[in-house]
C-alpha positions as CSV (number, residue, x, y, z in Angstrom):
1,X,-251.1,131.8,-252.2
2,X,-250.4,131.6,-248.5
3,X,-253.0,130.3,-246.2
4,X,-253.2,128.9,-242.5
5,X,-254.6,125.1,-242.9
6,X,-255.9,123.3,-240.0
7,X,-255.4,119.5,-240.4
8,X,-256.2,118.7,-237.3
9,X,-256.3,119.4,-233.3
10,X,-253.2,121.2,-232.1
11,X,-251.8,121.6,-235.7
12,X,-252.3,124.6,-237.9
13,X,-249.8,124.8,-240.8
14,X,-248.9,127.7,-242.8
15,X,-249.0,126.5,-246.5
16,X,-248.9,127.6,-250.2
17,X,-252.3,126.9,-252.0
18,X,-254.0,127.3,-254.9
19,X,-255.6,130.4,-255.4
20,X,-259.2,130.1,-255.2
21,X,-261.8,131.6,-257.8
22,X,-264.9,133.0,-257.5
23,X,-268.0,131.3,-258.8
24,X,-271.4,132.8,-259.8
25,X,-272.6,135.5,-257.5
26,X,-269.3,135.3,-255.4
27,X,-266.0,137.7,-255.2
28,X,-262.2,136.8,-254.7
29,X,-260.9,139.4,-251.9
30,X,-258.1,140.1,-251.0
31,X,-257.9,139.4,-246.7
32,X,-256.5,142.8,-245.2
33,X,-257.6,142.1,-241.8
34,X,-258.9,139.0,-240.0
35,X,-260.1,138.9,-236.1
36,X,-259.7,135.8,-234.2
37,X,-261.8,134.8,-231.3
38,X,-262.1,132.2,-229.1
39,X,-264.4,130.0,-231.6
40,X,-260.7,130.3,-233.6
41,X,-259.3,129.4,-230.7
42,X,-261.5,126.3,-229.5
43,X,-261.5,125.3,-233.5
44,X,-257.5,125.1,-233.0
45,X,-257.5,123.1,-229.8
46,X,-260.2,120.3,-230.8
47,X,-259.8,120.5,-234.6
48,X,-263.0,120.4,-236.9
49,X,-264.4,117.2,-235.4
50,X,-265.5,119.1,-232.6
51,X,-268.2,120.4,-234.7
52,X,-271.4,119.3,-235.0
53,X,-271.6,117.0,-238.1
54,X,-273.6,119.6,-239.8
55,X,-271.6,122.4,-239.4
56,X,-267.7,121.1,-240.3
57,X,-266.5,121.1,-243.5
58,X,-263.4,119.0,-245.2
59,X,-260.1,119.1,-243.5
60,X,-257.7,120.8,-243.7
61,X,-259.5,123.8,-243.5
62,X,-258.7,127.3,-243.3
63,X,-260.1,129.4,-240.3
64,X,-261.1,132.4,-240.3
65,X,-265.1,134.2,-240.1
66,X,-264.2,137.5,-239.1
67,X,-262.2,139.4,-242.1
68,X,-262.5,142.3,-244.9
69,X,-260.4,142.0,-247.6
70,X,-260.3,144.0,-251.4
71,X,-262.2,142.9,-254.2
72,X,-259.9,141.6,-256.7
73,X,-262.4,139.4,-259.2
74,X,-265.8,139.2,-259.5
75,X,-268.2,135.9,-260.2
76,X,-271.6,136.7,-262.8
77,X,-273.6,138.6,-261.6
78,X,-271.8,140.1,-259.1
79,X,-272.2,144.3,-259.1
80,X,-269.9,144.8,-256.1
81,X,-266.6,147.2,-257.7
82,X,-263.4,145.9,-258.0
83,X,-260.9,147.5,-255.8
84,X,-263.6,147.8,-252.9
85,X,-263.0,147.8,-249.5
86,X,-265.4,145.4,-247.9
87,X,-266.4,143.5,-244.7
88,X,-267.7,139.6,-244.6
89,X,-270.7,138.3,-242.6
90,X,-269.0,135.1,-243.1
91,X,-272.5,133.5,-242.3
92,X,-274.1,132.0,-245.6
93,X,-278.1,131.5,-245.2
94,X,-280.1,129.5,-247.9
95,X,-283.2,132.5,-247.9
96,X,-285.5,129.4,-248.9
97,X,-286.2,127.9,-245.4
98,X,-288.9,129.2,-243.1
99,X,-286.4,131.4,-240.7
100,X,-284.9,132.6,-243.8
101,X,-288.2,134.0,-245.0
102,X,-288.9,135.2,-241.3
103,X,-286.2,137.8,-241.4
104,X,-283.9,135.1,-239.2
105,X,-281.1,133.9,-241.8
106,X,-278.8,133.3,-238.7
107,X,-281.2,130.5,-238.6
108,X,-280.8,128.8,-241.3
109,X,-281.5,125.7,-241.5
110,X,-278.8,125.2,-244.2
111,X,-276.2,127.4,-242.3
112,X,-272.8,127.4,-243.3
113,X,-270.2,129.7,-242.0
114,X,-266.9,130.6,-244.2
115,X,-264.0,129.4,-241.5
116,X,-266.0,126.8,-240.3
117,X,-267.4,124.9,-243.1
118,X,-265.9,125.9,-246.0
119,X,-262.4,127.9,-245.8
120,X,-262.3,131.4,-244.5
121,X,-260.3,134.8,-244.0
122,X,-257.0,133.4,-242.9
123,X,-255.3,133.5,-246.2
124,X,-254.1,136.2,-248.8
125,X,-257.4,135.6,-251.0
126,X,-260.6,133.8,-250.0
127,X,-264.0,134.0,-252.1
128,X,-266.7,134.6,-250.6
129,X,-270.6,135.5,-251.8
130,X,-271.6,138.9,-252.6
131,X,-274.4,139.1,-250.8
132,X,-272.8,138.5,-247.3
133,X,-270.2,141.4,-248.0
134,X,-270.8,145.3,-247.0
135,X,-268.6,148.1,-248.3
136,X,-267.5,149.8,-245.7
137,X,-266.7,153.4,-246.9
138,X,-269.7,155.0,-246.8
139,X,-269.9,153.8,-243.2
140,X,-266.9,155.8,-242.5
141,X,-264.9,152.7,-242.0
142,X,-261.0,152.3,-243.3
143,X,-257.8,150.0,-242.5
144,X,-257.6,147.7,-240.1
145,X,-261.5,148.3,-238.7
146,X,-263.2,146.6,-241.7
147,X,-261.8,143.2,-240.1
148,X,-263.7,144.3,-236.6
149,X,-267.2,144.3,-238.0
150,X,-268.0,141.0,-237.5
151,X,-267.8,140.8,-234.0
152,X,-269.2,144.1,-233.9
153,X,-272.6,142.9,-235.6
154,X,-272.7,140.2,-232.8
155,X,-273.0,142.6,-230.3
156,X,-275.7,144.5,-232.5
157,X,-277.8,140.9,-232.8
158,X,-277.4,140.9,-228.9
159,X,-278.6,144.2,-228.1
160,X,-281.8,143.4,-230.7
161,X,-282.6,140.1,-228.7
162,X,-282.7,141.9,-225.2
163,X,-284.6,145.4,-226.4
164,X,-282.3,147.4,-225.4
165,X,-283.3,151.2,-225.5
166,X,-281.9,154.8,-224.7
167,X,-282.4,154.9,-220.4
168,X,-282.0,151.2,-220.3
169,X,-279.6,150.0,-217.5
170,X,-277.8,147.4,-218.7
171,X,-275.0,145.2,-216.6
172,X,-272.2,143.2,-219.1
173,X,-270.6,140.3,-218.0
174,X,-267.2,140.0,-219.4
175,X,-264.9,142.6,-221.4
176,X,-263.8,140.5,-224.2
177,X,-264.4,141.2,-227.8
178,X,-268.3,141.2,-227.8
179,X,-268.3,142.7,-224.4
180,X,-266.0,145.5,-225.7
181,X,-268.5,146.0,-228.6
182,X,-271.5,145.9,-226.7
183,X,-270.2,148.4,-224.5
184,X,-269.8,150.6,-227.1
185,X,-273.2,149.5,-229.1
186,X,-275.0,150.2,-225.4
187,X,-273.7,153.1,-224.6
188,X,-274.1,154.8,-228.4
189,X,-278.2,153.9,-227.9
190,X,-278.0,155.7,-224.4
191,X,-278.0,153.1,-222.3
192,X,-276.4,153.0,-218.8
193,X,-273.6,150.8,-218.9
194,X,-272.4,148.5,-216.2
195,X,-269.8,146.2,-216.7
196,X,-268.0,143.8,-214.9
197,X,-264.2,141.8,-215.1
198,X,-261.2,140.2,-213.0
199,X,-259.3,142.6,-215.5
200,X,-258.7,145.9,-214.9
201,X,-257.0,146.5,-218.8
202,X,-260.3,146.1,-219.8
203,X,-262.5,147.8,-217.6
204,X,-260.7,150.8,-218.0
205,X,-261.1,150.2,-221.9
206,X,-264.4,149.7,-221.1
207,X,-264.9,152.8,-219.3
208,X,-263.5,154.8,-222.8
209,X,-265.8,153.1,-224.6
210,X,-269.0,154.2,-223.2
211,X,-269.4,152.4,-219.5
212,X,-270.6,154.4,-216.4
213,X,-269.6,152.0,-214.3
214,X,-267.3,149.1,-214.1
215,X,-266.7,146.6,-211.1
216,X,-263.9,144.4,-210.6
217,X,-264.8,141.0,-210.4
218,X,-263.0,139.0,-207.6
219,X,-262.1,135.0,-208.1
220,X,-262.7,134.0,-204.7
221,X,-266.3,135.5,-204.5
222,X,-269.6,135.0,-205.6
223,X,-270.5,137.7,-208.4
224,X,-274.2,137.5,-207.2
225,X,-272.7,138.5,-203.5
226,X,-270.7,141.5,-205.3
227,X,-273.7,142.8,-207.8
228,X,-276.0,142.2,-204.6
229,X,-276.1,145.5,-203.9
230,X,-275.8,147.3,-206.9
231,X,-278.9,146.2,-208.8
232,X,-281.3,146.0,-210.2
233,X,-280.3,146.3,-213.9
234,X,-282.8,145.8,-216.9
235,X,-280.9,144.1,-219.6
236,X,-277.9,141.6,-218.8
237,X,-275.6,140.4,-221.6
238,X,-273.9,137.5,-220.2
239,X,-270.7,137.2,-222.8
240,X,-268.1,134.3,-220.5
241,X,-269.8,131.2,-221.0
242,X,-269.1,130.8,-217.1
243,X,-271.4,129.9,-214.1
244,X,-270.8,132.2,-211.7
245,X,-271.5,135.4,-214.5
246,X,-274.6,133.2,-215.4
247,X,-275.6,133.2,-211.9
248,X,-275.2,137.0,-211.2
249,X,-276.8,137.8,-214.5
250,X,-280.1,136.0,-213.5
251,X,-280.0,137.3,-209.7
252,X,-279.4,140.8,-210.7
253,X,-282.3,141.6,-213.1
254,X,-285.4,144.2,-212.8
255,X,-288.4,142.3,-212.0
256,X,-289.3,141.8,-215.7
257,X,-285.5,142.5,-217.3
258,X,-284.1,140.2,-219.8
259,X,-281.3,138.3,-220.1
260,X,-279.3,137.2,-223.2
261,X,-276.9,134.3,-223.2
262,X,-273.6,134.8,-225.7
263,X,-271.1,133.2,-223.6
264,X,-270.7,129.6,-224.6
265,X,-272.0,127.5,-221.8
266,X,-269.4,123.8,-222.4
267,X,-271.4,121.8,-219.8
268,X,-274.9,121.8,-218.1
269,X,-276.0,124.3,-215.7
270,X,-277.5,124.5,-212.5
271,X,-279.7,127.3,-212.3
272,X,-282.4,128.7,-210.0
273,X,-285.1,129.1,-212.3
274,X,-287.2,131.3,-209.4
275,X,-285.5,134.1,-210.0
276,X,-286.8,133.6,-213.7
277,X,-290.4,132.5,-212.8
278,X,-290.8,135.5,-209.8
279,X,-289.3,137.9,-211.7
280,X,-290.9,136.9,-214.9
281,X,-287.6,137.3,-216.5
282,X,-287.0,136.8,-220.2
283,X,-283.8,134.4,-220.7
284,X,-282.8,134.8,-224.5
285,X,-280.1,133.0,-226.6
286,X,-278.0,134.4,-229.0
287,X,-276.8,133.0,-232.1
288,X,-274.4,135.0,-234.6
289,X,-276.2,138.0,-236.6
290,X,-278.7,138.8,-239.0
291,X,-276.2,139.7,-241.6
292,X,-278.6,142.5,-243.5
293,X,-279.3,144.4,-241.0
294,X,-276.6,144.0,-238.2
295,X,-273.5,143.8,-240.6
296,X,-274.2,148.1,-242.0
297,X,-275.4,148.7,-238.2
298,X,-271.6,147.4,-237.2
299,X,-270.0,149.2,-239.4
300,X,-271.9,152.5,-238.4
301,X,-270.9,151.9,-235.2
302,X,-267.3,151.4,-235.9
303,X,-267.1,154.5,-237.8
304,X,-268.5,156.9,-234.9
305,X,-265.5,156.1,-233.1
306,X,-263.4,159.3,-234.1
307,X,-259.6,158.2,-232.8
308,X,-260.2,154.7,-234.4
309,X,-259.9,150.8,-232.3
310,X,-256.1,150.8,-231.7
311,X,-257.0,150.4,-228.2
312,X,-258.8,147.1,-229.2
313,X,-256.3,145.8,-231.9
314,X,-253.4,147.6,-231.5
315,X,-251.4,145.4,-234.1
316,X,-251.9,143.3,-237.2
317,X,-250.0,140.1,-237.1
318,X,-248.7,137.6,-240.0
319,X,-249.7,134.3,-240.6
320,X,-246.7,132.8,-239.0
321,X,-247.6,134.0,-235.6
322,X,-251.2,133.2,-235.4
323,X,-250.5,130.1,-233.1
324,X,-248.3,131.6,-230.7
325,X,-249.5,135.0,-230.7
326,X,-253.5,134.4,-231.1
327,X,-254.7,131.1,-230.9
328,X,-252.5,130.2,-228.2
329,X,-253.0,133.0,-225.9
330,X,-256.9,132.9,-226.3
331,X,-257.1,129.0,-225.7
332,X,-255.1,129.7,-222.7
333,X,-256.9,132.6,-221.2
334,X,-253.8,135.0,-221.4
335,X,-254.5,137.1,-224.8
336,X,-252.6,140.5,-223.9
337,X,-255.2,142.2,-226.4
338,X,-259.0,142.2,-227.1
339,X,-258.7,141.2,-230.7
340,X,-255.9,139.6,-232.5
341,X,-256.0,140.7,-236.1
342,X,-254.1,139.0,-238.7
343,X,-252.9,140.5,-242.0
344,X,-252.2,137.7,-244.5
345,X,-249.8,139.7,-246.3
346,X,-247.4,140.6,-244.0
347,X,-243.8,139.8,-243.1
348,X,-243.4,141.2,-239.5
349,X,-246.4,142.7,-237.0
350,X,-246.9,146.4,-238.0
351,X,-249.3,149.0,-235.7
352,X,-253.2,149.0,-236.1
353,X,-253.5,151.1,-239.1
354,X,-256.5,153.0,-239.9
C-alpha cells in the first residue's frame, strides 16, 4: 500500500508498504479522509525527536490522528461491521490507570496516539482498535466529514473544561480548526459567540458558523487594548498558543469566568496572575478528548450542519501533495484553508464530497 513515512525532520516520503493487519480487538480501515493540523505540521518540521520520549514511536513513522476510513477486516472480537463508515479517536488509553478509571482516558498514563506513536491515517489502510472508532451514520455524518471529527471532539473536551452553557458569553481567540469547531460547538449550546482574528476569511466563516460577533485583530496593537472595551466575557477559549491572545484572554474575563488554554504555549510566559487572583478566575488546560463521550458528541455536531463543511475543507488532497499543499503552508502560517484533508486514494485533488 501507499503511505506517507516521516524519516526524519523536513523529510516526509511517499512509499509502498506492507499492508498492515489487524490484531485482537483491532480493525484494518480503509483511510477516506485524514485532517492535518498544525501538530502534523510541527511533527514534519522537527521530526519525531521532538516528542517527549514517552510519546514518539519508531521512525519512520506515518502521521496522521485525525481520519475515518472503511472497515475492510476485522481482529477477534471485534463486532464493528465490515463495510462501515467510521471515525478514529486516534487516542489509545490503557482503562487500568487511576484517570482511566476517573472517566479521564485522555489522561492516560499509558497514552499513545495513532500518528504519533505508532503509525496513523496517512495511508490507504491503517488499523486501528475498535474501541476508539465511532460509526458515523447514525450521527448523520457521510463523505468527507467523518475525517473532521477529531478536531471537532477537541473543541467538545474544550467547551466541557470551561462549563460552557446556553446564555454564556464566550470570546474565541483564533479561527483555526478548533476555533472553527468551537464556534460552531458554542453557538449550537446557545452561547454568545465572540471571536477574534487578523483574518477576515475566517471571521466571516466564523460568523456562518454560529458567531454574533467577530473583531479583527490588528498586529501592531495590544488585543487586551482592542477587547478593552468590549468585555467582560465569561468563558475564553484561547486556541493560538500566542502571548498577546493569552493576555487578552486573562484581562477580558467576568469576575469569576474561566479560561481554557488549547493553543500550544512553545516558550514560558509572563503573565499577570492579579487578574486571576482578583478576579478569581479559573485558568484550565486542555488536553485532546475524552474519546467516549466527545467523539459521538463531534459527530452529532457535524451532522446538524445541513449544507455540509465545504467551507472548511473544500478539497481532498493526495498523498503526493501533503508537503506542499498542507504541511508546508501550516508550518509557515499561510494555509489558504481551515483543514487540509487528505484522501490516500487519490490521483489528483477532487472537491469536498459529502
Amino acid at each position: 500500500m501507499k503511505a506517507a513515512l516521516l524519516h526524519g525532520p523536513g523529510d516526509l516520503r511517499i512509499e509502498e508498504v506492507p499492508r498492515p493487519a489487524p490484531a485482537a480487538g483491532e480493525v484494518l480501515l480503509e483511510v477516506t479522509g485524514v485532517g492535518v493540523c498544525g501538530s502534523d505540521a510541527s511533527l514534519y518540521t522537527k521530526g519525531i525527536e521532538g516528542l517527549p520520549a514517552k510519546e514518539r514511536g519508531a521512525s519512520p513513522l506515518v502521521p496522521g490522528h485525525e481520519f475515518a476510513g472503511r472497515v475492510v477486516e476485522r481482529g477477534v472480537g471485534v463486532t464493528l461491521a465490515e463495510g462501515e463508515l467510521v471515525a478514529c479517536g486516534a487516542g489509545i488509553s490503557c482503562g487500568r490507570c487511576q484517570p482511566c478509571l476517573a472517566g479521564r482516558t485522555n489522561l492516560c498514563r499509558n497514552y499513545r496516539t495513532l500518528g504519533v506513536y505508532r503509525h496513523g491515517g496517512l495511508a490507504e489502510y491503517v488499523a486501528a482498535p475498535a474501541e476508539i472508532c465511532v460509526p458515523v451514520g447514525p450521527h448523520g455524518v457521510s463523505g468527507d466529514d467523518a475525517a473532521l471529527a477529531q478536531p471537532m471532539s477537541i473543541a467538545c473536551h474544550a467547551l466541557a473544561r470551561g462549563r460552557v452553557e446556553a446564555g454564556d458569553r464566550i470570546l474565541i481567540l483564533g479561527v483555526g480548526g478548533i476555533g472553527a469547531f468551537a464556534t460552531w460547538a458554542a453557538s449550537r449550546i446557545g452561547a454568545e459567540v465572540t471571536v477574534v482574528d487578523v483574518d477576515e476569511r475566517r471571521l466571516a466563516l466564523a460568523r456562518t458558523l454560529g458567531a454574533t460577533t467577530a473583531i479583527t485583530a490588528a498586529r501592531d496593537r495590544p488585543m487586551t487594548e482592542l477587547l478593552a472595551s468590549r468585555g467582560p466575557w465569561d468563558v475564553a477559549l484561547e486556541t493560538t498558543g500566542h502571548d498577546g491572545p493569552l493576555q487578552a484572554a486573562l484581562a477580558s474575563q467576568q469576575r469569576g469566568g474561566r479560561v481554557v488554554l488549547l493553543g500550544m504555549h512553545h516558550q514560558p510566559r509572563a503573565v499577570d496572575f492579579s487578574w486571576v487572583t482578583y478576579g478569581e478566575l479559573d485558568v484550565l488546560g486542555t488536553q485532546a478528548h475524552v474519546c467516549a463521550v466527545d467523539l459521538p458528541a463531534a459527530l452529532d455536531l457535524l451532522g446538524q450542519r445541513a449544507e455540509g463543511w465545504a467551507d472548511v475543507a473544500p478539497v481532498a488532497l493526495p498523498l503526493e501533495q501533503l508537503v506542499e499543499e498542507a504541511l508546508k503552508p501550516l508550518a509557515e502560517g499561510r494555509s489558504a484553508q481551515i483543514k487540509s484533508v487528505i484522501d490516500p486514494h487519490l490521483a489528483e485533488p477532487r472537491p469536498y464530497q459529502r
